[in-house]
C-alpha positions as CSV (number, residue, x, y, z in Angstrom):
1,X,36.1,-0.8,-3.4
2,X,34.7,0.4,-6.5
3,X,31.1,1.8,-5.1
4,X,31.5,3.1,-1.5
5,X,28.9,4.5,0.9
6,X,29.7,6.1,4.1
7,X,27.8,6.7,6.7
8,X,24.8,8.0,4.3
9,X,21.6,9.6,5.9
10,X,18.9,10.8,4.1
11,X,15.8,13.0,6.0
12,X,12.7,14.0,4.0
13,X,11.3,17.6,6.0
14,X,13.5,17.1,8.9
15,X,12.8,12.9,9.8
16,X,14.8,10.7,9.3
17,X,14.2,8.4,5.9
18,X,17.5,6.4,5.9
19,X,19.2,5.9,9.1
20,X,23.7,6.0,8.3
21,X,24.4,3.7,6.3
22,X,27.9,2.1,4.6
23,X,28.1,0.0,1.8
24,X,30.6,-1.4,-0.6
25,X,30.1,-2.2,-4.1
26,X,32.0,-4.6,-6.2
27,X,33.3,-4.0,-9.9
28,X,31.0,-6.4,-11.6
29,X,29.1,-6.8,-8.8
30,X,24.7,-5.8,-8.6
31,X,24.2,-5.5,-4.9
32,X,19.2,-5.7,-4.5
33,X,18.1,-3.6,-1.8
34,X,14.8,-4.2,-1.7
35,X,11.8,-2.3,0.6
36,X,8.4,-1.5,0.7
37,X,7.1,1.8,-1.2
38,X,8.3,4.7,0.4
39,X,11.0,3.2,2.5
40,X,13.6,5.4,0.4
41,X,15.5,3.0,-2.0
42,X,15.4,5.0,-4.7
43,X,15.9,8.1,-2.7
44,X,18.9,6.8,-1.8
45,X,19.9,6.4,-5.7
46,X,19.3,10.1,-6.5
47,X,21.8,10.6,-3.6
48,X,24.1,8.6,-5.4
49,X,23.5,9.9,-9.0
50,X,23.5,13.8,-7.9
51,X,20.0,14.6,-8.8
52,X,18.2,14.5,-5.1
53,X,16.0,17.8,-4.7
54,X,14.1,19.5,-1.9
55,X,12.4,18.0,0.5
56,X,14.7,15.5,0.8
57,X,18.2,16.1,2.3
58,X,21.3,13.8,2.7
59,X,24.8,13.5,4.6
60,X,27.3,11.3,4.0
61,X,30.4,10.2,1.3
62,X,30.1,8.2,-1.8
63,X,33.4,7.4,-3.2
64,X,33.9,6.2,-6.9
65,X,37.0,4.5,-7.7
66,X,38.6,6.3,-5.1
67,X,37.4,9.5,-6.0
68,X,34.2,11.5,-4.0
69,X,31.5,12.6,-5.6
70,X,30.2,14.6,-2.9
71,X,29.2,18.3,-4.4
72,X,29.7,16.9,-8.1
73,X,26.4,17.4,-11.0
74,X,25.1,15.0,-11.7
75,X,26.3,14.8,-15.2
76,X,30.2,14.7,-13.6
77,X,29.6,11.2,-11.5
78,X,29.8,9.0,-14.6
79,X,26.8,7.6,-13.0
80,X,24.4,5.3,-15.1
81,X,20.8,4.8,-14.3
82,X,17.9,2.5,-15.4
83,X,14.6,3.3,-14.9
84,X,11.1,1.6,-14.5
85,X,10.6,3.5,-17.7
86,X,12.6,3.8,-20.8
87,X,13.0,7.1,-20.9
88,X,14.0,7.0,-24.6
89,X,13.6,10.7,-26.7
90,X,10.4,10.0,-28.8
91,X,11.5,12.9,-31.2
92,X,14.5,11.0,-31.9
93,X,15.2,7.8,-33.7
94,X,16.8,4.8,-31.8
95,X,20.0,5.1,-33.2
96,X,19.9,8.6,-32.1
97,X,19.3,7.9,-28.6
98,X,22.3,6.3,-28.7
99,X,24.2,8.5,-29.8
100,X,22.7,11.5,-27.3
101,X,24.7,9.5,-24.5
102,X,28.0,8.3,-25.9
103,X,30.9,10.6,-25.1
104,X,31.9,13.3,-28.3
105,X,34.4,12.1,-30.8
106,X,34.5,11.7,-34.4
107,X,31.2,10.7,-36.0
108,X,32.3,7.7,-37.9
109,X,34.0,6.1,-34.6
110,X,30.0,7.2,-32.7
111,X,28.1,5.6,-35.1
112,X,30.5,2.2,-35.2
113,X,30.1,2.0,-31.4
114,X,26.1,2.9,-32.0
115,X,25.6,-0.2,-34.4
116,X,27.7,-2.6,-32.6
117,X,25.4,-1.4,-29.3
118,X,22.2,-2.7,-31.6
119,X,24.0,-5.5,-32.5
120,X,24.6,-6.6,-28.6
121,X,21.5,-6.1,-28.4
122,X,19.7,-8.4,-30.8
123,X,18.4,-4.7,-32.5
124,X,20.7,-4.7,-35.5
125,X,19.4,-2.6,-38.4
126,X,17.1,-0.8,-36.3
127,X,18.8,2.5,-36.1
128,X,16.4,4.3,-38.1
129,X,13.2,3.1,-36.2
130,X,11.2,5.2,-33.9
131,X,11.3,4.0,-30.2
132,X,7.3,4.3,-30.4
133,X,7.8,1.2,-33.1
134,X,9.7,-1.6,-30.5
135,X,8.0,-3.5,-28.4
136,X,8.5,-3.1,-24.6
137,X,11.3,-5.6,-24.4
138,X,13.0,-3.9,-27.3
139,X,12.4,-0.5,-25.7
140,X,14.2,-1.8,-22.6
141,X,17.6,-2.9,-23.8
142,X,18.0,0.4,-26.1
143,X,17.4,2.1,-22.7
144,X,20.3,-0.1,-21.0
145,X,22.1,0.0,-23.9
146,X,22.1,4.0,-24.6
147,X,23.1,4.0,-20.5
148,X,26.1,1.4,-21.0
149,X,27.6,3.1,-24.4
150,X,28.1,6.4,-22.3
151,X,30.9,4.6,-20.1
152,X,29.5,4.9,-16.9
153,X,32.2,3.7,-14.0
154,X,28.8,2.3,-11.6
155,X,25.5,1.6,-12.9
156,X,21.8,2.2,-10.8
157,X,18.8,-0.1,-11.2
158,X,15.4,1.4,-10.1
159,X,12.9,-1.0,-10.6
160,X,13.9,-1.7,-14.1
161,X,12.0,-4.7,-14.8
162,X,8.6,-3.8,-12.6
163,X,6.6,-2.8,-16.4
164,X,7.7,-5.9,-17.9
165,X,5.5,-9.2,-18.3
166,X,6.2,-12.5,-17.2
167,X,7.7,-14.1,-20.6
168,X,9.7,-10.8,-20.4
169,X,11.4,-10.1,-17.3
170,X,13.4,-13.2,-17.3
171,X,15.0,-12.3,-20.2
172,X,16.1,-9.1,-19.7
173,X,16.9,-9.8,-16.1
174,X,19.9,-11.9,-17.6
175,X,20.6,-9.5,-20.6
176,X,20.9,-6.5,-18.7
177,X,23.3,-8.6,-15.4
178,X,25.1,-10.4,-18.3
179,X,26.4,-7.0,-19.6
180,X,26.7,-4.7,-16.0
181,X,29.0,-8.4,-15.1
182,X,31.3,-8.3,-18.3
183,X,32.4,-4.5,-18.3
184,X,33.1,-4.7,-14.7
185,X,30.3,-2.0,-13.1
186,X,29.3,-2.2,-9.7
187,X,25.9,-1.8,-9.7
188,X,23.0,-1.2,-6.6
189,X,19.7,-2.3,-8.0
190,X,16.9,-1.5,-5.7
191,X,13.4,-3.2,-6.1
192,X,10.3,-4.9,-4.1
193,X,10.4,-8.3,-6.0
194,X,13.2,-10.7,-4.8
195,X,12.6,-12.7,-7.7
196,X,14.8,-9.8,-9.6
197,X,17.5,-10.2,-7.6
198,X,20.7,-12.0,-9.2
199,X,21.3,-15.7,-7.6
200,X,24.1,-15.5,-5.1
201,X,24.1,-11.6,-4.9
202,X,23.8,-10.3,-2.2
203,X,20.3,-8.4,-0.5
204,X,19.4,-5.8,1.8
205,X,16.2,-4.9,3.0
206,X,15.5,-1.6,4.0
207,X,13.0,-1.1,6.4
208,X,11.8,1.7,9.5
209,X,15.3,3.6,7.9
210,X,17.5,0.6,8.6
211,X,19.4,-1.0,5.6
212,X,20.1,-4.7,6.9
213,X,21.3,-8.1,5.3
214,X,18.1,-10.0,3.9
């Protein structure tokens, strides 16, 4: 399994959020666990990613292509994450961004890999642009792509299509599944709208702390 979760708890103050829970992930796979507001889905990601902070607390193993994270920073877990938001640098130009999270090596060989990222991305030429310039579907795929050209071995989904209208969403619902799909990431994606989830994945529901099949 390429994305393992054993026996996962999570309390916030001493209660219990997320009752244990295991779950396998797929390479290439984008498992939706959806959940009302506060039901702890993307607790459970900050878990995952090594950034979960005080008052929440968590048990459990999450293995990586056979390897644990447990006790790893976050920045060791080769974890990607998409956010609601873009979170894109607004001092720095889109190409830039991209180049923040790819791995070091020789300039020439970053900046090949940064412009064939654009390109994927129907943004080619627009390395010089200010992220305040794109629209929000633009925005969007920099954000996935700047997350995908840093290598990461499993990919996390946190509402990343919830700011994005109609005409949209569909778009880059397929864009960003397309891409997790060909480079063989398991991904968890974790939303309220089972409309985002892909067709024939597979869905969870968490609810009162217990992660079931939808």
């Amino acid at each position: 399994m390429a994305l393992s979760l054993r026996d996962v708890t999570i309390w916030l103050e001493g209660r219990t959020l997320i009752a244990p829970v295991s779950l396998d992930v797929e390479k290439g796979e984008i498992v939706t666990l959806m959940g009302p507001s506060g039901a702890g889905k993307s607790t459970l990601l900050s878990f995952i990613a090594g950034d979960l902070v005080a008052p929440f607390s968590a048990t459990g193993t999450i293995m990586l292509d056979g390897r644990s994270l447990d006790g790893l920073p976050a920045a060791r877990r080769h974890v990607g994450r998409l956010f609601q938001d873009d979170l894109l640098f607004p001092h720095m130009s889109v190409g830039e961004n991209l180049l923040f999270g790819m791995p070091r090596g020789q300039r020439a060989a970053r900046e090949a890999m940064m412009s064939s990222a654009l390109a994927e991305a129907g943004l080619a030429g627009f390395s010089g642009r200010a992220p305040h310039s794109l629209s929000g579907g633009q925005r969007a795929r920099v954000s996935l792509m700047r997350a995908l050209v840093a290598n990461p071995s499993a990919m996390l989904l946190d509402e990343p299509f919830n700011k994005l209208d109609q005409d949209l969403r569909q778009g880059m619902r397929d864009f960003v599944f397309r891409h997790i799909a060909e480079r063989g990431i398991p991904c968890l994606m974790v939303t309220h709208d089972q409309a985002d989830a892909p067709h024939n994945g597979r869905l969870f529901r968490l609810q009162d702390g217990q992660i079931r099949h939808a």
